[in-house]
C-alpha positions as CSV (number, residue, x, y, z in Angstrom):
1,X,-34.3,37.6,-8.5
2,X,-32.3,34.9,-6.4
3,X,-35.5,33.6,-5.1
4,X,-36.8,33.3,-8.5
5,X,-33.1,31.5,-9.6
6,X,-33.4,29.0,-6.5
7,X,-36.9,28.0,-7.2
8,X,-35.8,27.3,-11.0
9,X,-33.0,25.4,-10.0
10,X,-35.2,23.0,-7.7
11,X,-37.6,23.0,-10.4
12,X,-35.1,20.7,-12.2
13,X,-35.4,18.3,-9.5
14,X,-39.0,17.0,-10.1
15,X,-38.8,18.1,-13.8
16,X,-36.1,15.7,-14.4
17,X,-37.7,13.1,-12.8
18,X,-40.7,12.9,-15.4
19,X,-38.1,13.1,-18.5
20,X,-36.3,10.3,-16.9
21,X,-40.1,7.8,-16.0
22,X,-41.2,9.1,-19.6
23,X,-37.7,7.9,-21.4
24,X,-37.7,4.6,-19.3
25,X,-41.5,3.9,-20.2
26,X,-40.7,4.7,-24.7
27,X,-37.7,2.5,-24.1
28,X,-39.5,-0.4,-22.3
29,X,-42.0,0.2,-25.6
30,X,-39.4,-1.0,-27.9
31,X,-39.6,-4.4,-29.6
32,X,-37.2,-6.9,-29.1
33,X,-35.5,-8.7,-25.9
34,X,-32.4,-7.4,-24.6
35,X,-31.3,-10.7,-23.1
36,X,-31.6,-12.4,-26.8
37,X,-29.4,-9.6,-28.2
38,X,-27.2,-10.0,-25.4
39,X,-26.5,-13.6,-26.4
40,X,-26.4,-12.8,-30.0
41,X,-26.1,-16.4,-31.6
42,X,-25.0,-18.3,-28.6
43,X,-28.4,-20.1,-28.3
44,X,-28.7,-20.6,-31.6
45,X,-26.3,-23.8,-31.2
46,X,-28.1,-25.5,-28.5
47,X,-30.0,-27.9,-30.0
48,X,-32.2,-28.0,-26.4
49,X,-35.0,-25.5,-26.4
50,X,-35.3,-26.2,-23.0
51,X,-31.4,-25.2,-21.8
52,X,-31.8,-22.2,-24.2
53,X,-34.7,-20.8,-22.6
54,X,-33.0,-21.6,-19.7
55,X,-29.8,-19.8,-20.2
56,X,-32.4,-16.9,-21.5
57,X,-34.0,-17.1,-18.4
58,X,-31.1,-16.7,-16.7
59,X,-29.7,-13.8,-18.3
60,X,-32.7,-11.7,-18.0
61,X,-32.6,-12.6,-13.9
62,X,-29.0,-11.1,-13.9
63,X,-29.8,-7.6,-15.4
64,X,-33.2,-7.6,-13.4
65,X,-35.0,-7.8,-16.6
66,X,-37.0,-10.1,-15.4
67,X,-38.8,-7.6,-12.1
68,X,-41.8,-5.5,-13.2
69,X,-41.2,-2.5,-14.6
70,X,-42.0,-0.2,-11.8
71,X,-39.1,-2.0,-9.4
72,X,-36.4,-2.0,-12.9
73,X,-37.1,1.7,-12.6
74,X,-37.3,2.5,-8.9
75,X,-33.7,0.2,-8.8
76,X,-32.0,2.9,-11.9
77,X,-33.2,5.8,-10.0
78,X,-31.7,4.4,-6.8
79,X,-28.3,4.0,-9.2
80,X,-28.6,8.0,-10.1
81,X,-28.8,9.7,-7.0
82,X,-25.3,8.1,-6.1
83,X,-24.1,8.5,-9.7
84,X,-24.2,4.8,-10.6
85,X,-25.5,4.2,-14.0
86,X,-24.8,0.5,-13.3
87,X,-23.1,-1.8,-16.0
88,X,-23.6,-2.2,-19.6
89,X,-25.9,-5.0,-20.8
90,X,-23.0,-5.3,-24.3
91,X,-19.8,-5.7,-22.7
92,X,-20.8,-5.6,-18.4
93,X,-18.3,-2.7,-17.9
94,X,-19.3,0.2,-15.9
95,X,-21.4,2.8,-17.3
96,X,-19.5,5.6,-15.9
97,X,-16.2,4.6,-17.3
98,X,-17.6,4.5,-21.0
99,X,-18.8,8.1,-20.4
100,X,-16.1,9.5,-19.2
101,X,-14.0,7.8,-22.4
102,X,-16.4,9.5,-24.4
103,X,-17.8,12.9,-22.9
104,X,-13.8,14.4,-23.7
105,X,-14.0,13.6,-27.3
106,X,-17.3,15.0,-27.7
107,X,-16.8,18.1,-25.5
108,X,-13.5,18.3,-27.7
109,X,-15.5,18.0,-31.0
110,X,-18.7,19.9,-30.4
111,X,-16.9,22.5,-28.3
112,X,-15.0,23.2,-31.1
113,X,-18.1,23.6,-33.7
114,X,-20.0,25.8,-31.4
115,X,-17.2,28.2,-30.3
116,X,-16.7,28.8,-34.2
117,X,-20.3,29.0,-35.5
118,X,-20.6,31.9,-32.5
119,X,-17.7,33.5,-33.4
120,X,-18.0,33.5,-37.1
121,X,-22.1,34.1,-36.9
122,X,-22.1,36.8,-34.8
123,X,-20.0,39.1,-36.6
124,X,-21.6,38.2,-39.8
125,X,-24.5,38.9,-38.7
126,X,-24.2,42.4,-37.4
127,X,-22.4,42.8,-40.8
128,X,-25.5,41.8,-42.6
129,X,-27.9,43.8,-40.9
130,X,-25.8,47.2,-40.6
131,X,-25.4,47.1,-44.5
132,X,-28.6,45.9,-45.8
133,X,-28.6,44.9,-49.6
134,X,-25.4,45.2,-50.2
135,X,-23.5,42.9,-52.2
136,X,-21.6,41.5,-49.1
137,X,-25.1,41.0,-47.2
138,X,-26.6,39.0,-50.7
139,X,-23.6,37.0,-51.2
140,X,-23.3,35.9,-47.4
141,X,-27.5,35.5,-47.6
142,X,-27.2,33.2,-51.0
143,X,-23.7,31.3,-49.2
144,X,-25.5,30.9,-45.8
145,X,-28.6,29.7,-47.4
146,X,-26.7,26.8,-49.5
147,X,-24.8,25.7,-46.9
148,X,-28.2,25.3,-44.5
149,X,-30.1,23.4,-47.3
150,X,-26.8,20.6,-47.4
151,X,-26.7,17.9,-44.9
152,X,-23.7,17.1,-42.7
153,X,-23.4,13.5,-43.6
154,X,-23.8,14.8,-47.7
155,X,-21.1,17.4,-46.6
156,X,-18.9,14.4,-44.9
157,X,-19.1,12.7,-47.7
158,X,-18.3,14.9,-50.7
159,X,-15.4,16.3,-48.0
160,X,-14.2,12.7,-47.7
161,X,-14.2,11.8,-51.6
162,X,-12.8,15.0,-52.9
163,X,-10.2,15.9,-49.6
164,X,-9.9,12.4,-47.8
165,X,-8.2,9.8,-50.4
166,X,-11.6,9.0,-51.5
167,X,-11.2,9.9,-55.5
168,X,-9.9,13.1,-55.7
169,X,-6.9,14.8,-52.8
170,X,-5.6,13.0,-50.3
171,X,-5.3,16.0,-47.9
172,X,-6.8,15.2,-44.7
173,X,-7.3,12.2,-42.5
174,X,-10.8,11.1,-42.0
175,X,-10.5,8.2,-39.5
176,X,-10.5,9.0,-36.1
177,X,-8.8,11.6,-33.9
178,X,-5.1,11.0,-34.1
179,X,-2.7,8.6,-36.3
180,X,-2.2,4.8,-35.3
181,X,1.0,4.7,-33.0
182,X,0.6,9.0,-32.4
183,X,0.4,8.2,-28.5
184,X,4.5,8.0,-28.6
185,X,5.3,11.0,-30.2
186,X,6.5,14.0,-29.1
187,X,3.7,16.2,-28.0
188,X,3.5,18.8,-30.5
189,X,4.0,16.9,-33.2
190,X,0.3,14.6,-31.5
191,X,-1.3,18.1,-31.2
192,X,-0.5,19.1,-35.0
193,X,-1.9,16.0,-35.8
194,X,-4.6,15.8,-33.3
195,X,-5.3,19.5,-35.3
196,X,-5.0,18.0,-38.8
197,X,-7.7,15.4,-37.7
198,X,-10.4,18.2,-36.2
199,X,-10.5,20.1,-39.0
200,X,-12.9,18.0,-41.5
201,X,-15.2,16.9,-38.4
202,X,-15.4,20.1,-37.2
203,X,-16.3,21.7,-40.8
204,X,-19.2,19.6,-41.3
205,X,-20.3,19.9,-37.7
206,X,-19.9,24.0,-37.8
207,X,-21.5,24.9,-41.1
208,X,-24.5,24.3,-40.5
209,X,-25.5,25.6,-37.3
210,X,-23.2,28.9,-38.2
211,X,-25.4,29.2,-40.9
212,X,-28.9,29.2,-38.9
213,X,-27.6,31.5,-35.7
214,X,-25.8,34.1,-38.3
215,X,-29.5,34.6,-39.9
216,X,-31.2,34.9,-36.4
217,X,-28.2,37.3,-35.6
218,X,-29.2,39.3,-38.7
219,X,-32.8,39.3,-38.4
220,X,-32.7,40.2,-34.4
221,X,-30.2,42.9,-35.2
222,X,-32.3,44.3,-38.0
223,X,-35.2,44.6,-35.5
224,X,-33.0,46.3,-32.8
225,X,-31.4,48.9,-35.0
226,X,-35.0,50.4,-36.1
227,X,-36.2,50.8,-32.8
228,X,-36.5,54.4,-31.5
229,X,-34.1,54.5,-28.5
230,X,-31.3,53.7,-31.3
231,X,-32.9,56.6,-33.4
232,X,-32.4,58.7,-30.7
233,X,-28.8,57.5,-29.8
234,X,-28.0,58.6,-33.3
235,X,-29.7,62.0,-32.7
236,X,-27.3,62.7,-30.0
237,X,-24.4,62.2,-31.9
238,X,-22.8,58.6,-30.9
239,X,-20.9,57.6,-33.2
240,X,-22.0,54.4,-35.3
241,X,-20.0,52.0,-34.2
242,X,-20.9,52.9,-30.4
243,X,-24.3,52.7,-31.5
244,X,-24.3,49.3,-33.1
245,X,-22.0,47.5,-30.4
246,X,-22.9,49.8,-27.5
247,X,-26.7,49.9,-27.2
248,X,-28.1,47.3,-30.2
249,X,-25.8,44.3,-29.8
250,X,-26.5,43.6,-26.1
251,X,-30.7,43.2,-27.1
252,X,-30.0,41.0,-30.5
253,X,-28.0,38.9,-28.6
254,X,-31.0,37.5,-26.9
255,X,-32.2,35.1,-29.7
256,X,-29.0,33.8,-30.0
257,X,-28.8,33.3,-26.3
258,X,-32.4,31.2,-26.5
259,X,-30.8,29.1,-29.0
260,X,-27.6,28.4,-27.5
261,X,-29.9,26.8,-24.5
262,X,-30.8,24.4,-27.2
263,X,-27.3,23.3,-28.3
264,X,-25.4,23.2,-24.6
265,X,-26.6,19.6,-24.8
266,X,-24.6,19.1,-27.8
267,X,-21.3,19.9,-25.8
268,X,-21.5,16.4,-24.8
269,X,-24.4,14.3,-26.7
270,X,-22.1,14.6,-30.0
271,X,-23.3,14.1,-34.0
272,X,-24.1,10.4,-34.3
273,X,-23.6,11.2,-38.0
274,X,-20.4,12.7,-38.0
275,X,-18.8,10.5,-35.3
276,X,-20.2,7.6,-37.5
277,X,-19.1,8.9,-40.8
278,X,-15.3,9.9,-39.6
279,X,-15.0,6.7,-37.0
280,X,-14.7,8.8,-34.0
281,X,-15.7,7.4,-30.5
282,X,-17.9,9.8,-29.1
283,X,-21.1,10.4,-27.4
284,X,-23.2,10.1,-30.2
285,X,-21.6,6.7,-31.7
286,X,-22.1,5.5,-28.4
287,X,-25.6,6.6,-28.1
288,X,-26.3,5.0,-31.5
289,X,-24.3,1.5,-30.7
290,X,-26.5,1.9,-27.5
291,X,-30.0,2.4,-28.9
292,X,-28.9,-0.8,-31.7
293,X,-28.3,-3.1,-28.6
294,X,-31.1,-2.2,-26.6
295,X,-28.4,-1.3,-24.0
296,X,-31.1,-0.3,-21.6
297,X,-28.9,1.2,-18.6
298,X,-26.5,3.2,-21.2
299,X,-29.6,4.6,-23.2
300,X,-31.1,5.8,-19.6
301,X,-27.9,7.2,-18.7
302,X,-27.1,9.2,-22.1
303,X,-31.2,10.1,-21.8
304,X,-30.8,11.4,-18.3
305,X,-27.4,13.8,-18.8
306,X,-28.9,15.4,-21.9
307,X,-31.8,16.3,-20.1
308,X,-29.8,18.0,-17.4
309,X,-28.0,19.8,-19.6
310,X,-30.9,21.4,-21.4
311,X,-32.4,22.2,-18.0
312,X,-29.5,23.4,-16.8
313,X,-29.0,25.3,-20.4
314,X,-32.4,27.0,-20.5
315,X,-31.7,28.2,-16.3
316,X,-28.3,29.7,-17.6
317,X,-30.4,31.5,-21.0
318,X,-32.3,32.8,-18.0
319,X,-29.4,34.8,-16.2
320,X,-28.1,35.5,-19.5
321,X,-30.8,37.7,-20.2
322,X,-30.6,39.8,-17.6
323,X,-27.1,40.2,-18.5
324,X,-27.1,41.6,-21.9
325,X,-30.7,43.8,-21.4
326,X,-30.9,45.3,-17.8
327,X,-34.1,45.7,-18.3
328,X,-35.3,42.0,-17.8
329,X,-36.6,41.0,-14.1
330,X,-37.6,38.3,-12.0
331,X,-39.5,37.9,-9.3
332,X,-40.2,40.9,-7.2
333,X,-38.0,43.6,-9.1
334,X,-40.1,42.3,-12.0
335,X,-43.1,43.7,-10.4
């Protein structure tokens, strides 16, 4: 199994390297010049087409947009295997100082959302399945099932009119992730309100996803519990509780494990929706200002660390599963 565990890990290698040509090749795709958006409306004023194109000209030769597109790329990837993403084309600051600004906010935010739609789902759903039809499994079914068919940024929106000072109570903040002039305060008076400002983001960000992994959980759990080495647990006289958390947890917990592969890239890639709705400077505002100024470098950068992280998530859901049902292999004990 460690064999099997290395070659998967140096799979990542080459795998990553075609994510990365194939984002830089869509991104090159794109209409529009990066250089012109650079400038914004500073040629606009030069009545000389000729010292506009110029200063175009020149712009482009700075950021190297001028080389072929096989020696732009070959120059980025030289950047990544020392960790240089390079500078911005917006504002010329260093790449790796916006992410680390934003990564903590994000890894804040969606570490939250995720550690409370698993801790909330779970449960739920192993309440679900073990009483079947009754009233508490319709009414969490008909409540899970409303709150999957809203969107976050319909949910941010109603939470900001009717909770935010919008028309209705003015409860909690919905600008940012601490009060203007918070940074001198004593601490726990800037973690109360640090607190105070999580909770609406977090909501909207939470609902939904609890929703989808409590009806996997359900479902999985359902499937588990009718299978006949649970029949027989039962026949030897475990009680039910051993029985449901004992021997049919571990196995139901593999869905949920599969999907969490999916969402470790949300620790840091944020919700450009809710980070744009509530004003807080995250990943996925970034990404977004990013992709809006053709901010080649940044793009490639926010690209290339979500891709790791679902590589590097779906190698983890690997040893996961070998972890919660023994009877998974790899490699030679497989056979």
């Amino acid at each position: 199994m460690r064999s099997y565990f290395i070659r998967r890990f140096l799979l990542i290698i080459p795998t990553l390297l075609g994510i990365s040509l194939i984002s830089f090749l869509i991104i090159q795709l794109a209409p529009g010049d990066p250089a012109l958006l650079r400038l914004g409306d500073a040629t606009q004023g030069i009545s000389d087409q000729a010292l506009a194109e110029e200063i175009i000209t020149q712009t482009r030769a700075i950021y190297g947009l001028d080389q072929p597109l096989h020696i732009q790329y070959w120059r980025w990837l030289k950047r990544i295997v020392t960790l240089d993403f390079g500078e911005s084309l917006r504002d010329h600051r260093p790449i790796s100082e916006k992410l680390w600004e934003r990564i903590p906010v994000s890894l804040q935010l969606s570490g939250l959302s995720l550690l409370l739609a698993y801790l909330i789902s779970i449960p739920l759903g192993i309440y679900s399945a073990t009483h079947q039809y009754s009233f508490g499994d319709k009414f969490s079914t008909i409540l899970l099932f409303t709150l999957y068919s809203l969107p976050p940024f319909w949910m941010a929106t109603m939470a900001i009119v009717f909770l935010g000072g919008g028309d209705f109570w003015d409860v909690f903040p919905v600008f940012g992730l601490q009060t203007v002039g918070a940074e001198n305060w004593p601490l726990w008076e800037r973690v109360v309100d640090q607190a105070w400002h999580l909770i609406l983001p977090v909501t909207c960000m939470t609902y939904y996803t609890l929703a989808t992994l409590s009806r996997y959980m359900r479902a999985s759990m359902l499937e588990v519990i009718r299978q006949d080495y649970i029949r027989t647990a039962r026949a030897k006289g475990l009680s039910e509780r051993v029985v449901v958390y004992r021997h049919a947890l571990r196995n139901s917990l593999i869905p949920i494990i599969t999907i969490m592969a999916d969402l470790l890239p949300a620790l840091i890639g944020g919700s450009i929706v809710i980070e744009t709705i509530f004003t807080i400077p995250g990943m996925g505002r970034l990404s977004f200002e990013a992709v809006l100024n053709r901010d080649y470098p940044l793009i490639m950068a926010v690209f290339t660390l979500s891709a790791l992280l679902t590589l590097v998530g779906i190698l983890v859901a690997d040893f996961l599963y070998t972890v919660v049902d023994p009877r998974i292999g790899y490699g030679k004990r497989a056979a």
